[in-house]
C-alpha beads as a LAMMPS data file, in Angstrom:
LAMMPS data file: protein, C-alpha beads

186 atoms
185 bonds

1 atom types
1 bond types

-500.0 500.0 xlo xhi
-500.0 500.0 ylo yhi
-500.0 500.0 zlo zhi

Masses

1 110.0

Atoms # bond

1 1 1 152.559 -157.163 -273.563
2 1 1 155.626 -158.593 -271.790
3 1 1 156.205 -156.395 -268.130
4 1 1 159.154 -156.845 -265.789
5 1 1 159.271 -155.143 -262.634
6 1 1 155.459 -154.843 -261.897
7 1 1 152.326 -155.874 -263.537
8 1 1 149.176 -154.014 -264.716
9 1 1 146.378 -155.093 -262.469
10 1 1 143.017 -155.952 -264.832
11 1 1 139.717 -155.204 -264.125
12 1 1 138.475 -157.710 -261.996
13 1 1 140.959 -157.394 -259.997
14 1 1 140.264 -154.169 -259.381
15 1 1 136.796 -154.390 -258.604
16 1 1 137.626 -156.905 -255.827
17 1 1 139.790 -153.880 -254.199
18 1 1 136.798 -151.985 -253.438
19 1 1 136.944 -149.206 -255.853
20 1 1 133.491 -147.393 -256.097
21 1 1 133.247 -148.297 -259.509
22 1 1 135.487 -149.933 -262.493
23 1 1 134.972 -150.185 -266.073
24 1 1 136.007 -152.672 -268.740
25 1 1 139.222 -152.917 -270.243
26 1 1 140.834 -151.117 -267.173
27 1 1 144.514 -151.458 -266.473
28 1 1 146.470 -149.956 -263.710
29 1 1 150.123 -150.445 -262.754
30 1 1 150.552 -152.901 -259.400
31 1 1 153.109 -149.619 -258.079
32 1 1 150.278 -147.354 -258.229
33 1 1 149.089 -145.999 -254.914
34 1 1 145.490 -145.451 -254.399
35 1 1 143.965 -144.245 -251.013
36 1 1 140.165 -143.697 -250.636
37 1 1 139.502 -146.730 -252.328
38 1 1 135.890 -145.900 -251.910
39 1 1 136.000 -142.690 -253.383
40 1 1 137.125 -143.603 -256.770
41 1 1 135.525 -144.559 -259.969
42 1 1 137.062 -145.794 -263.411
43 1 1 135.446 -145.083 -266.658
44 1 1 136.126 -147.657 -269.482
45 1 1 139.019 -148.189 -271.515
46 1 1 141.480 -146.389 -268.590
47 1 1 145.225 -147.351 -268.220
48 1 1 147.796 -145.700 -265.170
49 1 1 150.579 -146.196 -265.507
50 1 1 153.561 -147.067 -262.785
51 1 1 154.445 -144.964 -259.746
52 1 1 151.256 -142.745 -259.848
53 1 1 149.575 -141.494 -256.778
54 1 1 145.671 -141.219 -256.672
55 1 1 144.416 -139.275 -253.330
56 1 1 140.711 -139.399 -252.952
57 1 1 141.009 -139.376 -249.287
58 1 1 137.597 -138.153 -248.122
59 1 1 137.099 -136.335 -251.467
60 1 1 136.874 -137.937 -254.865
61 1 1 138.436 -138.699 -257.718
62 1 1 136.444 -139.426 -261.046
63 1 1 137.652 -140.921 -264.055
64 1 1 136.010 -141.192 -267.789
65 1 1 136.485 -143.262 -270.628
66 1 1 139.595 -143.852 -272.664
67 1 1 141.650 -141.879 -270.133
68 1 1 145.460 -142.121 -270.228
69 1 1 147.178 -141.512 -266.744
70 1 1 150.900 -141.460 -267.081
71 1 1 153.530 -142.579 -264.695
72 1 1 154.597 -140.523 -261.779
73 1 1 151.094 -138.928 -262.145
74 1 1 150.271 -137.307 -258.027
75 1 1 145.955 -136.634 -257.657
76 1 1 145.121 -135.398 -254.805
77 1 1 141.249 -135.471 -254.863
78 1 1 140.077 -134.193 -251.251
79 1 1 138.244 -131.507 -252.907
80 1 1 137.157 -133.747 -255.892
81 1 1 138.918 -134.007 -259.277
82 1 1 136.610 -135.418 -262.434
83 1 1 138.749 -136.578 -265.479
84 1 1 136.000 -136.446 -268.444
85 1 1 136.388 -138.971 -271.015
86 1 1 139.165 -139.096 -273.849
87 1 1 141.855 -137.229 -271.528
88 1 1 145.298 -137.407 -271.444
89 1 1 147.293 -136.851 -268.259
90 1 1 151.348 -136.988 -269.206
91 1 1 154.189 -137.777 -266.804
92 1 1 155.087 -136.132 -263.367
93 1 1 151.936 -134.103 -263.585
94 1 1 150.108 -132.775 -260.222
95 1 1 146.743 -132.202 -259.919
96 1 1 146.091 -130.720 -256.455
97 1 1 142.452 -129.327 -254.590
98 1 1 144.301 -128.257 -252.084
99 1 1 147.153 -126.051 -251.947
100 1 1 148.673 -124.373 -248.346
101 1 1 149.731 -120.992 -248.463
102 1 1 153.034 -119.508 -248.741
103 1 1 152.717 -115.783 -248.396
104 1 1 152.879 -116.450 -244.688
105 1 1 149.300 -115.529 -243.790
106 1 1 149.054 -119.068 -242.354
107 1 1 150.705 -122.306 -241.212
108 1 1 151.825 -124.798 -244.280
109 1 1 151.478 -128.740 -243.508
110 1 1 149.385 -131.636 -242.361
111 1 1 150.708 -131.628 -239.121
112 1 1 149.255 -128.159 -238.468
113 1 1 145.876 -128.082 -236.846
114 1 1 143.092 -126.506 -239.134
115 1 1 142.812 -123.092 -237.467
116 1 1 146.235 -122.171 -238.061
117 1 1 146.236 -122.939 -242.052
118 1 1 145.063 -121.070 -245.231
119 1 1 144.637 -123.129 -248.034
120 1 1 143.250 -122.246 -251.489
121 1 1 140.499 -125.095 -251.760
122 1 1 138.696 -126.378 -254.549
123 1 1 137.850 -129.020 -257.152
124 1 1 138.957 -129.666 -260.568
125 1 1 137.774 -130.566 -263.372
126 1 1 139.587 -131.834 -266.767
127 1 1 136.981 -131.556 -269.804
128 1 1 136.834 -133.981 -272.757
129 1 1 139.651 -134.466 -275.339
130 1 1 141.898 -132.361 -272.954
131 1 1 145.928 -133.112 -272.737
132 1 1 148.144 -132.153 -269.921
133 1 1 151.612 -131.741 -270.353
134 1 1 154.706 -133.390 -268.709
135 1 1 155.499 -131.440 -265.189
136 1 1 152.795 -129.462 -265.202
137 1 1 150.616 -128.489 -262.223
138 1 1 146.805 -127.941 -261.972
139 1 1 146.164 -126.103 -258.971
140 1 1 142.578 -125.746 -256.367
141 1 1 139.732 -124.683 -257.878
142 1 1 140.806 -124.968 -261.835
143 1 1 138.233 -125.954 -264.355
144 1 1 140.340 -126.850 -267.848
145 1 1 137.454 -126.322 -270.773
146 1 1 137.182 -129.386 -273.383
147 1 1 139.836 -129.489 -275.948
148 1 1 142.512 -127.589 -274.216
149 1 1 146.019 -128.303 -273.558
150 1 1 148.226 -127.528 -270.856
151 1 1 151.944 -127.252 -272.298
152 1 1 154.981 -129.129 -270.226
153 1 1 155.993 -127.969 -267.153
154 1 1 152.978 -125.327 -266.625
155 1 1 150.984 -124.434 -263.525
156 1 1 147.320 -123.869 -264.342
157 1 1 145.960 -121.705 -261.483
158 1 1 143.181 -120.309 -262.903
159 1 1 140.441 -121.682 -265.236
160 1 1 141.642 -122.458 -268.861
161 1 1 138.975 -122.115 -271.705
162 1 1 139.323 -123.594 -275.392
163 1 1 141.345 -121.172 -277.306
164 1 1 139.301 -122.030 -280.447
165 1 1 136.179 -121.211 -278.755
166 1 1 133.412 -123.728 -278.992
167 1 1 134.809 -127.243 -280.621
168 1 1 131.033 -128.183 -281.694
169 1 1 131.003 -125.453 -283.737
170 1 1 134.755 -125.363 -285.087
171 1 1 134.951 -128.813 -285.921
172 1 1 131.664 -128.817 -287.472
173 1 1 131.101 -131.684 -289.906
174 1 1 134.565 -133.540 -288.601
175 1 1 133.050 -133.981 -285.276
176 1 1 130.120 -135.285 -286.363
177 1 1 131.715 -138.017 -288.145
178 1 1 131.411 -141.395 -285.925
179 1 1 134.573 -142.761 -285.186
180 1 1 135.228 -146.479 -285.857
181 1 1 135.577 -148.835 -282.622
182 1 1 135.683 -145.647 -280.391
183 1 1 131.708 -145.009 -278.205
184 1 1 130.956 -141.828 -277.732
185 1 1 134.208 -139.919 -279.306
186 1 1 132.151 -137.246 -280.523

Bonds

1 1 1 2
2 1 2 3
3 1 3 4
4 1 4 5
5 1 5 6
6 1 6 7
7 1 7 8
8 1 8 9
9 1 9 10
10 1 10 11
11 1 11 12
12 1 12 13
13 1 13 14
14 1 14 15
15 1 15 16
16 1 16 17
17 1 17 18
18 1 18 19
19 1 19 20
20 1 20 21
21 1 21 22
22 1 22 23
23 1 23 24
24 1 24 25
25 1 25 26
26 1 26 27
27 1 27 28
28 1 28 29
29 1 29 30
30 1 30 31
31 1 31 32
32 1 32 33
33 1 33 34
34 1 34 35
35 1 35 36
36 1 36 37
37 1 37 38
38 1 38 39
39 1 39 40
40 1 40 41
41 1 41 42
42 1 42 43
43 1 43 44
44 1 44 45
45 1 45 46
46 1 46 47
47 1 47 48
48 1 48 49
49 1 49 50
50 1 50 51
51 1 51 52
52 1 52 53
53 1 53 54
54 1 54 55
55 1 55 56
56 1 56 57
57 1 57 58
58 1 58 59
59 1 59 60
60 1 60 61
61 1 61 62
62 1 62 63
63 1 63 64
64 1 64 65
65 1 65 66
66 1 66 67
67 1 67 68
68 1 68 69
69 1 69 70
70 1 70 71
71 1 71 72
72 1 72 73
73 1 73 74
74 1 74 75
75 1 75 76
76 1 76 77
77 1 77 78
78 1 78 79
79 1 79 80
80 1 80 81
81 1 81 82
82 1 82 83
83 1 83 84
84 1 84 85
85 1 85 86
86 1 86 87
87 1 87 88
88 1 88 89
89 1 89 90
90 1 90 91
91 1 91 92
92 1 92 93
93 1 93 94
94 1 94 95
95 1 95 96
96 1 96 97
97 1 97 98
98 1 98 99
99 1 99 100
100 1 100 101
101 1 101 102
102 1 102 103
103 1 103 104
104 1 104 105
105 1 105 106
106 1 106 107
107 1 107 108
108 1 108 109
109 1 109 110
110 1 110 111
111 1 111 112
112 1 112 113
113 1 113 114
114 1 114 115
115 1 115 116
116 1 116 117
117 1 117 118
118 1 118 119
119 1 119 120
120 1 120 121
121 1 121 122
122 1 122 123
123 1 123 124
124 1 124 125
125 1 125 126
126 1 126 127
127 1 127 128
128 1 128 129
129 1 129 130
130 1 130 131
131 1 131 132
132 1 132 133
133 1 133 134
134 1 134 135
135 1 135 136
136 1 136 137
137 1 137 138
138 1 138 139
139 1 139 140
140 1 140 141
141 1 141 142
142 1 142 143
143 1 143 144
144 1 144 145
145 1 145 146
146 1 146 147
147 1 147 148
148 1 148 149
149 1 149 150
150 1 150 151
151 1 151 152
152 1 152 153
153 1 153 154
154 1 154 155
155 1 155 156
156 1 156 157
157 1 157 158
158 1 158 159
159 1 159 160
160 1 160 161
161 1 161 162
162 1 162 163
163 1 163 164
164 1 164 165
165 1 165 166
166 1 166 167
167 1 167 168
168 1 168 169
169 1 169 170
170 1 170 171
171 1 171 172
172 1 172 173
173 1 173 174
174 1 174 175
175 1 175 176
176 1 176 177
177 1 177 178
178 1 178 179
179 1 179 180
180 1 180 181
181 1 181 182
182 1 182 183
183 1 183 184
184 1 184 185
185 1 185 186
């Protein structure tokens, strides 16, 4: 694939950065910032796209297989965020695990020294085959259950379980069928 204006840096490339771990068939957009190099692992099969932000800091930020992490993306992992395998995270979506507080109970910034704030803290956690929407936010503390979706422009503050219930047992014989070139898609 033909790229102007940046490049998609491969695998071995990143491993040489010092990521704490990197897959095969990786791909990540030269523009994309990463901080807590350390603190970050790659599943396989994983592209991120240009001008996306991933924050592990002191926290961590882990990524499955056959993820899809659009452009303008913002993680910010100091609480820990795990993307399970066969996610897709759409464009100008934030994922935070921290969050200050606006109600005026406490100081807001990271200027502020830690006594004075109140943030909501927490990690999250994106199950298997789940989809977030373009502009959405995924606040502290929010577990999104395998198979859900989070529509465009949405804020998820509070845990989101499949509507259909259990996908084992909905999808029955359909999920049980191996899928062609694609390990582990059940």
């Amino acid at each position: 694939m033909k790229v102007y204006g940046g490049r998609y840096l491969l695998s071995p490339e990143l491993a040489s950065l010092g990521l704490r771990a990197v897959g095969v068939d990786v791909r990540i957009h030269s523009t994309c910032l990463m901080v807590g190099l350390e603190n970050i692992s790659i599943g396989d099969h994983v592209r991120v796209d240009a001008f996306t932000s991933l924050i592990a800091g002191d926290g961590h930020i882990d990524i499955g297989n056959h993820v899809h992490i659009a452009g303008y993306v913002f993680l910010s992992g100091a609480e820990g965020i795990k993307i399970a395998d066969f996610v897709n995270v759409s464009r100008g979506v934030g994922v935070y695990t921290r969050n200050d507080d606006y109600t005026g109970e406490g100081l807001a910034g990271p200027t502020i020294p830690a006594e004075f704030l109140n943030q909501a803290t927490g990690p999250v956690s994106l199950g298997r085959h789940v989809i977030v929407g373009s502009g959405s936010i995924v606040l502290p503390g929010v577990t999104i259950a395998e198979g859900s979706t989070v529509g465009a422009r949405s804020v998820a503050g509070e845990d989101r379980p499949c509507p259909l219930g259990d996908l084992r047992r909905v999808a029955g014989a359909a999920a049980a069928r191996p899928q062609p070139g694609i390990a582990g898609a059940r």
